[in-house]
N, C-alpha and C positions, 0 to 999 in steps of 0.2 A: 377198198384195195389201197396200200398207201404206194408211195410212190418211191421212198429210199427206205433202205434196210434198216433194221434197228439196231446196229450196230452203229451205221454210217450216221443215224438219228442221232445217237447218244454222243459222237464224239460231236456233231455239228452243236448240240448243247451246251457243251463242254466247253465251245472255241466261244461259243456266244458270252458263255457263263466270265470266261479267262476276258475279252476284250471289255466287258462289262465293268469287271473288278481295276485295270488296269485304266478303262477312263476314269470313274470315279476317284483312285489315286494321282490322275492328273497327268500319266505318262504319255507322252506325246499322240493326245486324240484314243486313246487306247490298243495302240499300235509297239510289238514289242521291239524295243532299240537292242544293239549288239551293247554288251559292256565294255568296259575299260577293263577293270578289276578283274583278275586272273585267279585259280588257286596259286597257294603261295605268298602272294603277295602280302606286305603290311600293311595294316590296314589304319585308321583313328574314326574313332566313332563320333559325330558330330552334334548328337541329341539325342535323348532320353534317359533313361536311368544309367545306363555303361556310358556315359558321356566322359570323353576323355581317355578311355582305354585303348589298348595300342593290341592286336593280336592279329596271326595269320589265316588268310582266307582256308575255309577247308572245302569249299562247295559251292561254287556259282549254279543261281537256279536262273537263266533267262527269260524263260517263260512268264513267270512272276515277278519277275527286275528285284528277285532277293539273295541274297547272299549268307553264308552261315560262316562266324567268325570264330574263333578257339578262344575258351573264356569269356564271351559275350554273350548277353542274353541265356543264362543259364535255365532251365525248366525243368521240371521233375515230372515223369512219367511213373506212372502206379502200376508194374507188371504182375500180372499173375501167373504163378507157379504152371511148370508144364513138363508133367515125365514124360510125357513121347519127345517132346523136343529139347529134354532137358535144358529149360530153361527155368533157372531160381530167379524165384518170386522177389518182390519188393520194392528198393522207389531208386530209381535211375533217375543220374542229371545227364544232362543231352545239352548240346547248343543250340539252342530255336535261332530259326533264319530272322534278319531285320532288310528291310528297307534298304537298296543300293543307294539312294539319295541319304540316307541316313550316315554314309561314311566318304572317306576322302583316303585315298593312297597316301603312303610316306614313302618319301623318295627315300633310295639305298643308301648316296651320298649324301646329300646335304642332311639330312633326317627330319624333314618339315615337311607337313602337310603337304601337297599340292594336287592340283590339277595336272592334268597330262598333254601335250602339245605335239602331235603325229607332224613328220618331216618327212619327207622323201631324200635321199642323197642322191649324189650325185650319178652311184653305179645305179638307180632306180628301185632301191630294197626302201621300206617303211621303216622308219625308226620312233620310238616313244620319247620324248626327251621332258625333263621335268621345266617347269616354268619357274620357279624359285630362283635354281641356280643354273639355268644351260645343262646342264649335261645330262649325256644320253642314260636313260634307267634299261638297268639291266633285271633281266627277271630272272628269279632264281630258277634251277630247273629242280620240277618235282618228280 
């Protein structure tokens, strides 16, 4: 007789599977962090082969700590033809997700790489301000 459903089984696998993959990547104990990085946002890629490329977030994955950037990490997917869902066959490029540690925000203003520096003001709202130059970043709205 087992004890939890197999549904409730598959998804406990699934969390074991995700915190597994996430310590091995070295993310805090295998514990998933909130991000910084927003859709919208500009992004600069800090290693790998797009090393140096500058493009807009289209997809924060939290779960995974990955992100999918426009232009970055381009992949080709092999589709096959399908008349009930009329979809035409052939080879799609897609943007494969990378690594959040793998990039760094561009502030709006100054236009340089940085980190991000949370502030409280004085009326008690959070603000993001860049560490470069002081001033508050503003996110574009998508």
């Amino acid at each position: 007789m087992r004890s939890i459903g197999f549904v409730a089984a598959r998804r406990a696998k699934l969390a074991r599977r995700q915190k597994m993959e996430l310590r091995h990547a070295g993310w805090a104990g295998g514990h998933v962090r909130p991000l910084d990085i927003r859709r919208g946002d500009t992004v600069e890629v800090l290693c790998g082969k797009d090393r140096g490329k500058r493009g807009t977030v289209e997809r924060v994955i939290p779960e995974r700590q990955r992100i999918v950037v426009q232009g970055v990490n381009l992949m080709k997917r092999h589709t096959r033809a399908n008349v009930a869902g009329n979809v035409q066959g052939g080879i799609v490029d897609f943007n494969g997700p990378i690594p959040y540690s793998n990039v760094q925000l561009v502030c709006n203003r100054c236009d340089k790489r940085t980190r991000l520096l949370h502030q409280v003001t004085d009326d008690g709202t959070r603000v993001v301000v860049c560490r470069k130059c002081g001033e508050r970043y503003e996110r574009v709205s998508s």
